[in-house]
MDTraj code that builds the backbone (N, CA, C; nanometers):
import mdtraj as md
import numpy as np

residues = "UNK UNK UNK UNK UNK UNK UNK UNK UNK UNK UNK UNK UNK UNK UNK UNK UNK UNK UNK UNK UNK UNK UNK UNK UNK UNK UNK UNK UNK UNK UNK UNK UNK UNK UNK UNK UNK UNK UNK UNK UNK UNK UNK UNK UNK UNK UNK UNK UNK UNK UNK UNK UNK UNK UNK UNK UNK UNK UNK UNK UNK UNK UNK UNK UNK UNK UNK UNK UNK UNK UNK UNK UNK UNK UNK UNK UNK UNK UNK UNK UNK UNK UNK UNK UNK UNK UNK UNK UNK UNK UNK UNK UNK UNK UNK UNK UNK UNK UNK UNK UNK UNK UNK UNK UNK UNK UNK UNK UNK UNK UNK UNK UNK UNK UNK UNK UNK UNK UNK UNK UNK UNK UNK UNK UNK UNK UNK UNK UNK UNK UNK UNK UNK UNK UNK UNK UNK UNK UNK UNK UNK UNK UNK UNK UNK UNK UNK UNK UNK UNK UNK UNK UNK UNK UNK UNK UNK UNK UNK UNK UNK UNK UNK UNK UNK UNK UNK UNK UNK UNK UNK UNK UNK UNK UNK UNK UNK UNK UNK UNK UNK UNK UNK UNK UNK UNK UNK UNK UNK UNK UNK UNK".split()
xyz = np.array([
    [0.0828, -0.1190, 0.0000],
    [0.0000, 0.0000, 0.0000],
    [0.0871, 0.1250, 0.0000],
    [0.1823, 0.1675, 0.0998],
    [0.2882, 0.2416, 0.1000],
    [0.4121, 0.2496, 0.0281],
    [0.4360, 0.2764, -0.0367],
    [0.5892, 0.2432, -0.1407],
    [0.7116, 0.2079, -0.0348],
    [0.7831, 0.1747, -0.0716],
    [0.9216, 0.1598, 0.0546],
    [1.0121, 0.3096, 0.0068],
    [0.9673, 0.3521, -0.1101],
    [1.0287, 0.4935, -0.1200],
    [0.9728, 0.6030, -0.0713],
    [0.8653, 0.6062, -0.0125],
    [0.7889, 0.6876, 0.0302],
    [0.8298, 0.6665, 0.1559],
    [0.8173, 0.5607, 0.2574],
    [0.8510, 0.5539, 0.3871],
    [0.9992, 0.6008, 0.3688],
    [1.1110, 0.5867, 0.2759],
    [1.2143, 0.6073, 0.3153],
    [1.2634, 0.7900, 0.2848],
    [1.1892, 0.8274, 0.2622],
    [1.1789, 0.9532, 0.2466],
    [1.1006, 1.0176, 0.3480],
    [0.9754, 0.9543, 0.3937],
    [0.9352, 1.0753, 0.5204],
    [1.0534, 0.9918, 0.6416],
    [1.1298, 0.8498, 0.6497],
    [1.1886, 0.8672, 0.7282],
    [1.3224, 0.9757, 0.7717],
    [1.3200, 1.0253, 0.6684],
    [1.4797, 1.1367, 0.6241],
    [1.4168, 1.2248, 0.6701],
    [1.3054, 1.2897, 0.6323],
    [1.2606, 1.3822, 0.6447],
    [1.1758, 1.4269, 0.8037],
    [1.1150, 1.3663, 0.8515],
    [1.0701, 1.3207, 1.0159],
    [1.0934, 1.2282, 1.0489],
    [1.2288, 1.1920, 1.0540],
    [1.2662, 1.1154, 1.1632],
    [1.2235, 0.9565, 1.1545],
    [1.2861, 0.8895, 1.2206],
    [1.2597, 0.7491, 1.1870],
    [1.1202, 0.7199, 1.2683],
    [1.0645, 0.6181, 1.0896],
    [0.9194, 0.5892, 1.1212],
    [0.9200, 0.4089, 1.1838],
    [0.8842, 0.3926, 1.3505],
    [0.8857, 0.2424, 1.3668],
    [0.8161, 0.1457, 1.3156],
    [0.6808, 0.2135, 1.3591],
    [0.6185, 0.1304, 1.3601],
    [0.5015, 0.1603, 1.2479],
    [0.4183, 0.0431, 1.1603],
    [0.3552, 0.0504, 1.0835],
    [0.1931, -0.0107, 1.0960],
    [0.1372, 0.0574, 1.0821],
    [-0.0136, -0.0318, 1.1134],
    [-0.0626, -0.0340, 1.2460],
    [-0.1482, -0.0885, 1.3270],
    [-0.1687, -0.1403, 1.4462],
    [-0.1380, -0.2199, 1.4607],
    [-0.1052, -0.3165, 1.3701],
    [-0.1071, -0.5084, 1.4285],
    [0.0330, -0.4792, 1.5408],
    [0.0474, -0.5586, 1.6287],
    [0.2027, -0.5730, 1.7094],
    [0.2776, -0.6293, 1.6083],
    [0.3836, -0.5900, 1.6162],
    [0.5212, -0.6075, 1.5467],
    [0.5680, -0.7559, 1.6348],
    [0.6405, -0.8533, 1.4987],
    [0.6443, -0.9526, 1.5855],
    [0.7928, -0.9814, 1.5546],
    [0.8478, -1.0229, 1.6527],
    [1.0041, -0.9994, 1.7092],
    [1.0656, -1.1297, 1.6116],
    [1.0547, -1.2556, 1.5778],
    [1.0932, -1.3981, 1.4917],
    [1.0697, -1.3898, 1.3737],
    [1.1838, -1.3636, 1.3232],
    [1.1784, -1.3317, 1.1535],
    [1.1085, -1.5513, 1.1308],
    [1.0964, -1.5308, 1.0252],
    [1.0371, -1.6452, 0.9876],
    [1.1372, -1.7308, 0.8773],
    [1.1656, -1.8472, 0.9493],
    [1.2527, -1.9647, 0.8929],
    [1.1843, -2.0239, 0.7937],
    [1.1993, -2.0085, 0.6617],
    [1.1520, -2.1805, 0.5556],
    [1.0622, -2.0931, 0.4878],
    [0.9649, -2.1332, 0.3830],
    [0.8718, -2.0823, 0.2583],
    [0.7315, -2.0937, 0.3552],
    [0.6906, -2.1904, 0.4200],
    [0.5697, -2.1710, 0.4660],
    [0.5388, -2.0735, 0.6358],
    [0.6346, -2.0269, 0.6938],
    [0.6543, -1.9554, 0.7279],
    [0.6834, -1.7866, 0.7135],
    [0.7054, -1.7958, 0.5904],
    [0.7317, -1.6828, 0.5338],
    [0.5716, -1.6498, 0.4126],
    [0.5608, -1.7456, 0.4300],
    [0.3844, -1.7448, 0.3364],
    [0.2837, -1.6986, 0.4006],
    [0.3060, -1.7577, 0.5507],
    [0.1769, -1.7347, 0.6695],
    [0.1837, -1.6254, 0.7010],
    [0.3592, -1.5715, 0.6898],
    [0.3756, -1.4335, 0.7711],
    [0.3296, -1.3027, 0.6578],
    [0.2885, -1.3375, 0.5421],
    [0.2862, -1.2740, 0.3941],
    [0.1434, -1.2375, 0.4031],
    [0.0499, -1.3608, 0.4287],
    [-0.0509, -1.3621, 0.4193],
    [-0.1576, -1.2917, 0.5713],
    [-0.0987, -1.3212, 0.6958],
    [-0.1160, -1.2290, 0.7683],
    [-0.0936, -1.1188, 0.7696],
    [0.0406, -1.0344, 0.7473],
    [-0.0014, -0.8953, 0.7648],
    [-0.0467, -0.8402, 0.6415],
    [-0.0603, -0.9276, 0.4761],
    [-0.1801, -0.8845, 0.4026],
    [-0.3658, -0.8378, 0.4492],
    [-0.3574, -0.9782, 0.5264],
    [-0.4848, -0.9398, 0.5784],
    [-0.5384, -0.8530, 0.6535],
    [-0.4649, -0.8251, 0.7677],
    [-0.4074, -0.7186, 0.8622],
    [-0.4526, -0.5999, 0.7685],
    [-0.3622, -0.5563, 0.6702],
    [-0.3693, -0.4758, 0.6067],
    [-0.4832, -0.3991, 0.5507],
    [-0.5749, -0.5442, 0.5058],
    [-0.7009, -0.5074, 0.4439],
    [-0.7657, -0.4774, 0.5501],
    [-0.7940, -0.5095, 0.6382],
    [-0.8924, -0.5002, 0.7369],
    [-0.8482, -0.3724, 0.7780],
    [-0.7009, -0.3218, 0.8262],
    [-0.7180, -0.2095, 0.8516],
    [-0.7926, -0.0872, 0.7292],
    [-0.7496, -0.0760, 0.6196],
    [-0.7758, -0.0032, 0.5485],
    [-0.9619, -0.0005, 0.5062],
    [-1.0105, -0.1307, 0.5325],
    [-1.1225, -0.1191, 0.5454],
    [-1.1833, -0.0749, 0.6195],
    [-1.1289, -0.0865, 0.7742],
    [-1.2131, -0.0186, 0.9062],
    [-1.2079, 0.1680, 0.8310],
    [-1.0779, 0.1787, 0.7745],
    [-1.1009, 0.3250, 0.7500],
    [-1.1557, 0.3865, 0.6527],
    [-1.2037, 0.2900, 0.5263],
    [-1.2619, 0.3328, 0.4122],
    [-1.4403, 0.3055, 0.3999],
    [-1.4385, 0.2015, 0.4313],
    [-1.5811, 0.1405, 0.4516],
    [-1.6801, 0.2430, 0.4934],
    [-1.6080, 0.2951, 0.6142],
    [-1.7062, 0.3688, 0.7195],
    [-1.7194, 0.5110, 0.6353],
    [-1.6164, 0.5676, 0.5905],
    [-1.6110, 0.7156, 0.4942],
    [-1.6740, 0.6732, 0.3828],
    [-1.6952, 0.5623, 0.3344],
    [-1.7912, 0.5527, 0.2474],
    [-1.9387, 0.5918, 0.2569],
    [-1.9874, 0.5069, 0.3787],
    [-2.1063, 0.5271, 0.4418],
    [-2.1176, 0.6745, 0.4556],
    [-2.0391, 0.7146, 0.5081],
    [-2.0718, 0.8621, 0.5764],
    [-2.0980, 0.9408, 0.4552],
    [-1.9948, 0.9538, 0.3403],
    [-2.0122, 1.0114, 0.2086],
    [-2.1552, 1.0037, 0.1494],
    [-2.2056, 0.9104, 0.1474],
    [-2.2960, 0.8611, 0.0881],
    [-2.4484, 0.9191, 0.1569],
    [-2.4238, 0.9264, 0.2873],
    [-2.5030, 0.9890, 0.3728],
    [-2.5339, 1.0978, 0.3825],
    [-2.4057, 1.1643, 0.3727],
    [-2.3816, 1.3187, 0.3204],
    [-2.4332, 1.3797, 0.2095],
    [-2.4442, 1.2857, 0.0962],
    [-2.4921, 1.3461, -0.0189],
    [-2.6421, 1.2928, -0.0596],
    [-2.7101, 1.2288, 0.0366],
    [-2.8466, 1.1927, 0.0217],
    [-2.9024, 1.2968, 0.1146],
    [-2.8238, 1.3436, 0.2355],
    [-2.8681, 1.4724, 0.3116],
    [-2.8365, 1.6134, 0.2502],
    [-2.7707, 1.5762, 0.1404],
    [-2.7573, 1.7641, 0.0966],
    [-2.6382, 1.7819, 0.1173],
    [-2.5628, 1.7559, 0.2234],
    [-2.4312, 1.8385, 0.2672],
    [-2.3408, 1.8504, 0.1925],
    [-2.3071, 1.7273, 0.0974],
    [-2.2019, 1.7542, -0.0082],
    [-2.2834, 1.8907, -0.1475],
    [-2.3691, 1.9279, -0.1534],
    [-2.4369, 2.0595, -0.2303],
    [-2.3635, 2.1568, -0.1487],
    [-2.3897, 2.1461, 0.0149],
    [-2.3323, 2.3098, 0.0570],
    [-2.2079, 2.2797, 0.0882],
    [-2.0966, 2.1603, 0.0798],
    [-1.9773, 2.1849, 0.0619],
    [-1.9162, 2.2169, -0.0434],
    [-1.9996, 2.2136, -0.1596],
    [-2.0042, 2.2202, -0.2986],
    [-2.0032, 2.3629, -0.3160],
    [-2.0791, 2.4202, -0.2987],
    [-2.1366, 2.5847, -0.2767],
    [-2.0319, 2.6727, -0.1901],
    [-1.9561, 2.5878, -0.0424],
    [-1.8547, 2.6653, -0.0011],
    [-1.7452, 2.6642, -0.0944],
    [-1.6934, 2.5603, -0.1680],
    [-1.5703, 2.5402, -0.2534],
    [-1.5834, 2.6278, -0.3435],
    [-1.7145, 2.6613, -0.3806],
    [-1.7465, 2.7241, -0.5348],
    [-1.6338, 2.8585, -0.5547],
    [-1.6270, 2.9490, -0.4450],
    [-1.5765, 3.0712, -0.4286],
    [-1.4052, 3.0186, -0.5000],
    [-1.3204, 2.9148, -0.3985],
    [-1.2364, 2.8661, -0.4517],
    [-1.2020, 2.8435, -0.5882],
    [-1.3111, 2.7883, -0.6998],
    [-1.2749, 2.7111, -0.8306],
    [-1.1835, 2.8890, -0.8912],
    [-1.2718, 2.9611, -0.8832],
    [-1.2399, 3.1039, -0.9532],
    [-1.1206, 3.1362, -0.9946],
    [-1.0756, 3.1031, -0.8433],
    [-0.9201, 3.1369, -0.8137],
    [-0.8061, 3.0443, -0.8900],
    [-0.8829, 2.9657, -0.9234],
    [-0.8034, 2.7816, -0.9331],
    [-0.8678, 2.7589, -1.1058],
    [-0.9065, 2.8942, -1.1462],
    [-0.9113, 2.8898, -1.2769],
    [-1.0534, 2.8499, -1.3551],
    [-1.1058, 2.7753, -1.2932],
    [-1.2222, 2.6945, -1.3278],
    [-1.3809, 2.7926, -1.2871],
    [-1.5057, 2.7329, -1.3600],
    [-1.5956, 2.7896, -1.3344],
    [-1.6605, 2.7060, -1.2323],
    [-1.7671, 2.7936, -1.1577],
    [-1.7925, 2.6990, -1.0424],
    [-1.8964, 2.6500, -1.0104],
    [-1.9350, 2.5811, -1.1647],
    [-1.9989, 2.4030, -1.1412],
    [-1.9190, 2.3183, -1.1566],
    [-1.8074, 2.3634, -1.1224],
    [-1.6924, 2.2485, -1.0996],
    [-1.6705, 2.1776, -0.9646],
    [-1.7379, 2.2963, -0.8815],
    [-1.7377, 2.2679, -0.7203],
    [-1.7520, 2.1218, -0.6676],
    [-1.8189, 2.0484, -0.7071],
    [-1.9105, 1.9016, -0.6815],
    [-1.8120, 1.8268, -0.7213],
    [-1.7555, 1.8205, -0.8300],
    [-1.6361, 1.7536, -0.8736],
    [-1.5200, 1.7578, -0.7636],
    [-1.4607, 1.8884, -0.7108],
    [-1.3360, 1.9065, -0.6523],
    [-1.4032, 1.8643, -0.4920],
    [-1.5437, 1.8866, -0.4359],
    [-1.5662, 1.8186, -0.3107],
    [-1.5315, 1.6458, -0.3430],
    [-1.6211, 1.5796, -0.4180],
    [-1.6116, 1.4983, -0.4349],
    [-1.4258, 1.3928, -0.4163],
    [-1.3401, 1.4265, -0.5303],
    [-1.2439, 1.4089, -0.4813],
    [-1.1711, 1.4223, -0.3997],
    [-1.1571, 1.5442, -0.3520],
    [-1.1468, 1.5568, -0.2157],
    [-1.1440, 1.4952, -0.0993],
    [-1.2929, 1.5048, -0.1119],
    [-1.3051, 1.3863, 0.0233],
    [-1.2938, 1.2297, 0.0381],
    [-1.3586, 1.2096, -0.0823],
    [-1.3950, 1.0586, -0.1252],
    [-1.2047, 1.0010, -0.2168],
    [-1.1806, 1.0795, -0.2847],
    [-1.0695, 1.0381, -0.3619],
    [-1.1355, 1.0145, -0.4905],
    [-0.9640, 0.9828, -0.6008],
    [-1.0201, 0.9617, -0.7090],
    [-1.0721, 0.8467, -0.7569],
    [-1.0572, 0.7342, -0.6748],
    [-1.0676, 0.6102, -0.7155],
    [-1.2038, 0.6030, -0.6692],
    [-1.2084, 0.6090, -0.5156],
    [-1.3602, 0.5691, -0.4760],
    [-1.4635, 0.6771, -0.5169],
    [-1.4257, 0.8058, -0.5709],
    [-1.5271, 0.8872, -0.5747],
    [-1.5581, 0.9125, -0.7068],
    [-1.4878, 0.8723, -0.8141],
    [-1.5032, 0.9110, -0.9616],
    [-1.6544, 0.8594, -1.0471],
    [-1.7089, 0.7879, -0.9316],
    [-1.8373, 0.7984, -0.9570],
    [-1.9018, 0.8851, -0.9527],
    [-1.9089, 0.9267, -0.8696],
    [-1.9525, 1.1037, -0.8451],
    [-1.9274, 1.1897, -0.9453],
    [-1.7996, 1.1934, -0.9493],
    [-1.7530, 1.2878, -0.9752],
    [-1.7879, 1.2928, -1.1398],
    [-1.7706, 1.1840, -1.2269],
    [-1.8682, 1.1429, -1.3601],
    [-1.9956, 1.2352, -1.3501],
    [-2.0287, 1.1577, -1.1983],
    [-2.1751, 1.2288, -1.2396],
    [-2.2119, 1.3734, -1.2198],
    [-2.1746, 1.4349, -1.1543],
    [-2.1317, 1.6100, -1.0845],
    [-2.1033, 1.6408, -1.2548],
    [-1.9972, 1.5851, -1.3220],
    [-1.9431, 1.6844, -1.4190],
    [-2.0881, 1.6720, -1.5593],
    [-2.1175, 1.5651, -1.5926],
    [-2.2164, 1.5535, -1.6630],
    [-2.4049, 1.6483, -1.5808],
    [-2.3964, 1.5989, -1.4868],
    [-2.5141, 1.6621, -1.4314],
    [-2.4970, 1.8694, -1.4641],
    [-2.4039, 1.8574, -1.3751],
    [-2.3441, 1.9999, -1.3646],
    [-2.2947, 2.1037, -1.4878],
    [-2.2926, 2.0324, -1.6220],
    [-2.2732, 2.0754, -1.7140],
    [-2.0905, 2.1449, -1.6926],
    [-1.9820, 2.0808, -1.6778],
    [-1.8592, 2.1270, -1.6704],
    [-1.8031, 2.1269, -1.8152],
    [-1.7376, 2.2308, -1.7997],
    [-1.6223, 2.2403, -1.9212],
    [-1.5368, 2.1303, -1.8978],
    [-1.4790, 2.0725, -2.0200],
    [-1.3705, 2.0324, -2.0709],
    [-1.2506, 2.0615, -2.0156],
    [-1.2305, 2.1968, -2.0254],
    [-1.1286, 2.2780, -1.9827],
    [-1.0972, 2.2782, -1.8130],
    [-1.2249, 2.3092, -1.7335],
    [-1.2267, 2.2739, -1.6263],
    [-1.2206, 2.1204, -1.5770],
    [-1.2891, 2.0574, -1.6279],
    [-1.2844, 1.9365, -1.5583],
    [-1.1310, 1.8917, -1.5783],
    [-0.9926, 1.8770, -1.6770],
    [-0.8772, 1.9386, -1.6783],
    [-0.8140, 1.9714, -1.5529],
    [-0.8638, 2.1025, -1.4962],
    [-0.8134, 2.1566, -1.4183],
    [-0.8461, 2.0923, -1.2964],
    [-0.9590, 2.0517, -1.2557],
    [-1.0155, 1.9985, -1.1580],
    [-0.9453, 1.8663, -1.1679],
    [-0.9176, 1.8134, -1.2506],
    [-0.8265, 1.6359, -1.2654],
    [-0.6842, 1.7126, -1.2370],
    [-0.5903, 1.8201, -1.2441],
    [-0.4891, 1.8294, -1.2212],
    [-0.4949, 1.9091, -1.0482],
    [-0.6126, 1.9458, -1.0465],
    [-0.5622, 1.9525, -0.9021],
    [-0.5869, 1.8750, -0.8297],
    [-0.6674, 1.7696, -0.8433],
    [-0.7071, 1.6157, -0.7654],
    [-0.5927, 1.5282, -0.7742],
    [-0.5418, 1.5287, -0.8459],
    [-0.4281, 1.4518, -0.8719],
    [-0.2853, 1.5028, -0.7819],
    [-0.3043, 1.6148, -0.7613],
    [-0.1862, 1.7039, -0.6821],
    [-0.2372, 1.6522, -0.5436],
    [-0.3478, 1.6680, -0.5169],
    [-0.3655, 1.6651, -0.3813],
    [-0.5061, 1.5693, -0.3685],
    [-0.4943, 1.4744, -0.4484],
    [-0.6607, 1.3792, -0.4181],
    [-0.6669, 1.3106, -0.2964],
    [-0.7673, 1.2804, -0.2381],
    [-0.8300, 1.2250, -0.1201],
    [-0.7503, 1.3027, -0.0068],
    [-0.7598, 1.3895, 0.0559],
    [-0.7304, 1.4603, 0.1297],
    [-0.7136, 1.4168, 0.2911],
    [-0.9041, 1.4463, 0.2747],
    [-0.9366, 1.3339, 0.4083],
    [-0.9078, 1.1452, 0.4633],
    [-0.8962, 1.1289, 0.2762],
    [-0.8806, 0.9222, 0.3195],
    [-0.7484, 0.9442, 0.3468],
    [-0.6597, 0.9834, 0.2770],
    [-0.5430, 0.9659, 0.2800],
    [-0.4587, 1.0005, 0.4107],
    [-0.5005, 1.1176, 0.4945],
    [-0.5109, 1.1415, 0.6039],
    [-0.5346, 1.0516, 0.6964],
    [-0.6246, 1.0018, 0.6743],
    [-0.7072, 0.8830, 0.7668],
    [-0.6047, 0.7475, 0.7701],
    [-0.5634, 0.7244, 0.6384],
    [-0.4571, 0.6047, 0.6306],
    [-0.3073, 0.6406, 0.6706],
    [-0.2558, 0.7726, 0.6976],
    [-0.1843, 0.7657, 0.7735],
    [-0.1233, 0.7915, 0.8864],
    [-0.2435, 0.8471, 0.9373],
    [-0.2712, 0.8550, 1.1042],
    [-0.2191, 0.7234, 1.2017],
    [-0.2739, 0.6420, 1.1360],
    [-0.2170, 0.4487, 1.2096],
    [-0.0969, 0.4594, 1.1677],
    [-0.0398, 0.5073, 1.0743],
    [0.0634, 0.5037, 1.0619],
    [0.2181, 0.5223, 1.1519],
    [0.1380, 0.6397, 1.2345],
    [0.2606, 0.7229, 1.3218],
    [0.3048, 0.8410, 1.2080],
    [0.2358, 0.8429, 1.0940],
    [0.3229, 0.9633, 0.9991],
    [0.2557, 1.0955, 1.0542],
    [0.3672, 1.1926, 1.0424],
    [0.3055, 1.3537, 1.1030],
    [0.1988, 1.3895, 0.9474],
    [0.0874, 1.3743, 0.9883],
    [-0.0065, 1.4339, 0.8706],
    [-0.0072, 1.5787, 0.8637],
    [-0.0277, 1.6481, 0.9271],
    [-0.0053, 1.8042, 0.9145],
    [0.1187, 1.8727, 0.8131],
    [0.2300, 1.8082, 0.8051],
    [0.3330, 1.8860, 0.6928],
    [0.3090, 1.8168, 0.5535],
    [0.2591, 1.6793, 0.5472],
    [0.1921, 1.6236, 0.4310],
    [0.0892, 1.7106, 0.3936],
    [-0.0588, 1.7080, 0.4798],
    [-0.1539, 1.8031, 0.4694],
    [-0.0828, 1.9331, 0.3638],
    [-0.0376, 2.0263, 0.4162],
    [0.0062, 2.1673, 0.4028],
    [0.0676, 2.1451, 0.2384],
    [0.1137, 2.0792, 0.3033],
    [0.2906, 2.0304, 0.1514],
    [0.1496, 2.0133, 0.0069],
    [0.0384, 1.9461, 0.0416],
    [-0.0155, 1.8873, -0.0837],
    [-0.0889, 2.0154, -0.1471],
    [-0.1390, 2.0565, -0.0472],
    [-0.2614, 2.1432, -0.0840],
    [-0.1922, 2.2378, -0.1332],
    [-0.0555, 2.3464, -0.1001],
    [-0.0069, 2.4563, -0.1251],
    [0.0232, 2.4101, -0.2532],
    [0.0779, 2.2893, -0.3154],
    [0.1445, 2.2339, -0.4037],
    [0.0439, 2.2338, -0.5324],
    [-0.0718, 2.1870, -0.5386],
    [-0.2171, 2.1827, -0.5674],
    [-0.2846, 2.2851, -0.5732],
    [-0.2921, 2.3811, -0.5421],
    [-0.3214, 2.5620, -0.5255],
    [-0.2295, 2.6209, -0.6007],
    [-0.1398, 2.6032, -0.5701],
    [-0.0392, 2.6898, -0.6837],
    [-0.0195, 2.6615, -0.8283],
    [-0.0207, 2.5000, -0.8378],
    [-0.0277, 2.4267, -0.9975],
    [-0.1144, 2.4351, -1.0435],
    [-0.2032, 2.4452, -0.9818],
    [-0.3607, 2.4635, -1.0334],
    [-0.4054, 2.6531, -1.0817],
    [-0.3451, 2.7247, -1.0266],
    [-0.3897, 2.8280, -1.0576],
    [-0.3033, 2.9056, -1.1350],
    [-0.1810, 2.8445, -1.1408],
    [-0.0981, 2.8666, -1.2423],
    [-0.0943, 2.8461, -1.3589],
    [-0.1796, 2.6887, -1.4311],
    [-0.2068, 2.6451, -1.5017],
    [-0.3555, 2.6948, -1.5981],
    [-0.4268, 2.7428, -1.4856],
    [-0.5546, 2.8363, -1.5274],
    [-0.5214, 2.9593, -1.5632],
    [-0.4920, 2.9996, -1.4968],
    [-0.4141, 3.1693, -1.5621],
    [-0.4135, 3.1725, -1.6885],
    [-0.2768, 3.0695, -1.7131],
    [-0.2472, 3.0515, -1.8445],
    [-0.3421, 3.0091, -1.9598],
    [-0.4247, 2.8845, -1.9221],
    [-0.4965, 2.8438, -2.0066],
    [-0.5986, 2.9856, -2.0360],
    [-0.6768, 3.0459, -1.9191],
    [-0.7257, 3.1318, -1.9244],
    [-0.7031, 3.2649, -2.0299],
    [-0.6138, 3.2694, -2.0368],
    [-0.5315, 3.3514, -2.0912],
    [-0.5436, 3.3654, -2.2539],
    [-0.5089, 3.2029, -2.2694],
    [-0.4999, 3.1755, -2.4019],
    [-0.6180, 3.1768, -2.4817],
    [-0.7323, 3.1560, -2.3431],
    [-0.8405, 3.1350, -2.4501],
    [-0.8820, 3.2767, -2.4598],
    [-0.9119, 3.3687, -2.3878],
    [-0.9078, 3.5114, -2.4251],
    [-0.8799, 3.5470, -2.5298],
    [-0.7734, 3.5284, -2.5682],
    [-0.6119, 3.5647, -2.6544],
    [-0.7017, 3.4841, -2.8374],
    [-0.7587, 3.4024, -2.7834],
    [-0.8335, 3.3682, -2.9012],
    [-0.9508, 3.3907, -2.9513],
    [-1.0482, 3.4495, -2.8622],
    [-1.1754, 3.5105, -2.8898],
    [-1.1702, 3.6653, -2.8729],
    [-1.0625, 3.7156, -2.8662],
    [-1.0314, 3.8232, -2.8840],
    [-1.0033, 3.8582, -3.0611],
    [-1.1421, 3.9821, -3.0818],
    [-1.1255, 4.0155, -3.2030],
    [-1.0197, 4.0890, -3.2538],
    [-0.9611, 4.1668, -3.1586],
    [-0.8368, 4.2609, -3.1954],
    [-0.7403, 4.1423, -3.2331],
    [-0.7318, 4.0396, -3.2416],
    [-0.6024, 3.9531, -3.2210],
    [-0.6483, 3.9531, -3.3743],
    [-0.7430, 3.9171, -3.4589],
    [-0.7627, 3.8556, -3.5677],
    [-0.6887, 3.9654, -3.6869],
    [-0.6509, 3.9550, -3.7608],
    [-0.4984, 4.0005, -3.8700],
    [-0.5667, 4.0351, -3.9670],
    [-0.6518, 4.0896, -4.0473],
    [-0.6334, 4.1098, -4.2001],
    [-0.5906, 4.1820, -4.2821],
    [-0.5577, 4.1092, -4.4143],
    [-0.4339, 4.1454, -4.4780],
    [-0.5320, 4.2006, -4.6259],
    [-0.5089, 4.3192, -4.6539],
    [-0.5377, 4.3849, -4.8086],
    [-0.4581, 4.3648, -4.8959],
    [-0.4815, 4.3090, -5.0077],
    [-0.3890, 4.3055, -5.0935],
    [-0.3833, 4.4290, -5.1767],
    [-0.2555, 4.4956, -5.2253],
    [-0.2388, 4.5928, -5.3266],
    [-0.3215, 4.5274, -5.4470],
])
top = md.Topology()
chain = top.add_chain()
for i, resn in enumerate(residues, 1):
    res = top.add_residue(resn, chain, resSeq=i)
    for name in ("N", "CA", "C"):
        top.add_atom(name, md.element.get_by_symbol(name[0]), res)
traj = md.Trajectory(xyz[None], top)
């Protein structure tokens, strides 16, 4: 689930990370193939189960959320945001969506937000490059809390990273398309 380059990089960076998961760490490395199979297949399972106690339940809740409305007025608070971040803001539903849910578990949604919602091309673009900078915010958070990893300089690190690429990238695009429906730009030439 974690890369071993990723752990070995926030270990450089904060300090050495011990311990992984909840399960107890078990002290007898494992002698022979079926020992080393059992020990493979346990903290696989381990694994799933943890990541399920933490996804399962944010599923539910998501789902709950948006049969009660709440993902509309988190939708509606973000809206102010898209502006800035280049995009128009029926894009909002899209960028909650990933957000919270991620891109994997939420791109259902988020399909449907951009088709319902009538999104640009252009935006939905922008909204995939800033999800991608900084997608699942909250799961991802959530998965490495058990971890022992400091989430707060991750937090900060993604979003500033994701805010800035993102509105840098709109500018520009922004820009260009101006630059093309702009009648002064158009040239004609008289011939003698």
């Amino acid at each position: 689930m974690v890369s071993p380059f990723f752990l070995l990089l926030l270990s450089t960076f904060f300090g050495k990370v011990d311990k992984y998961g909840l399960a107890p760490e078990k002290s007898a490395d494992p002698s022979g193939w079926s020992e080393i199979i059992l020990q493979g297949l346990q903290t696989a399972i381990m694994g799933i189960l943890q990541l399920a106690l933490i996804v399962i339940p944010l599923m539910i809740f998501m789902q709950y959320l948006r049969e009660k409305g709440w993902l509309d007025r988190f939708s509606a608070w973000v809206a102010p945001a898209t502006k800035f971040l280049g995009m128009e803001r029926n894009t909002s539903m899209t960028l909650v969506a990933g957000l919270t849910i991620g891109l994997a578990y939420g791109a259902g949604l988020m399909i449907q937000a951009v088709e319902e919602d009538g999104v640009s091309r252009k935006d939905m673009y922008l909204a995939i490059l800033f999800l991608v900078s900084c997608h699942a915010v909250v799961e991802d958070t959530l998965v490495f809390i058990p971890l022992g990893i400091p989430v707060w300089p991750l937090l900060v690190i993604r979003l500033l990273t994701a805010i800035v690429l993102t509105a840098a990238v709109g500018f520009v695009w922004n820009r260009l398309q101006q630059k093309r429906k702009d009648p002064s730009n158009e040239h004609t030439y008289h011939s003698v």
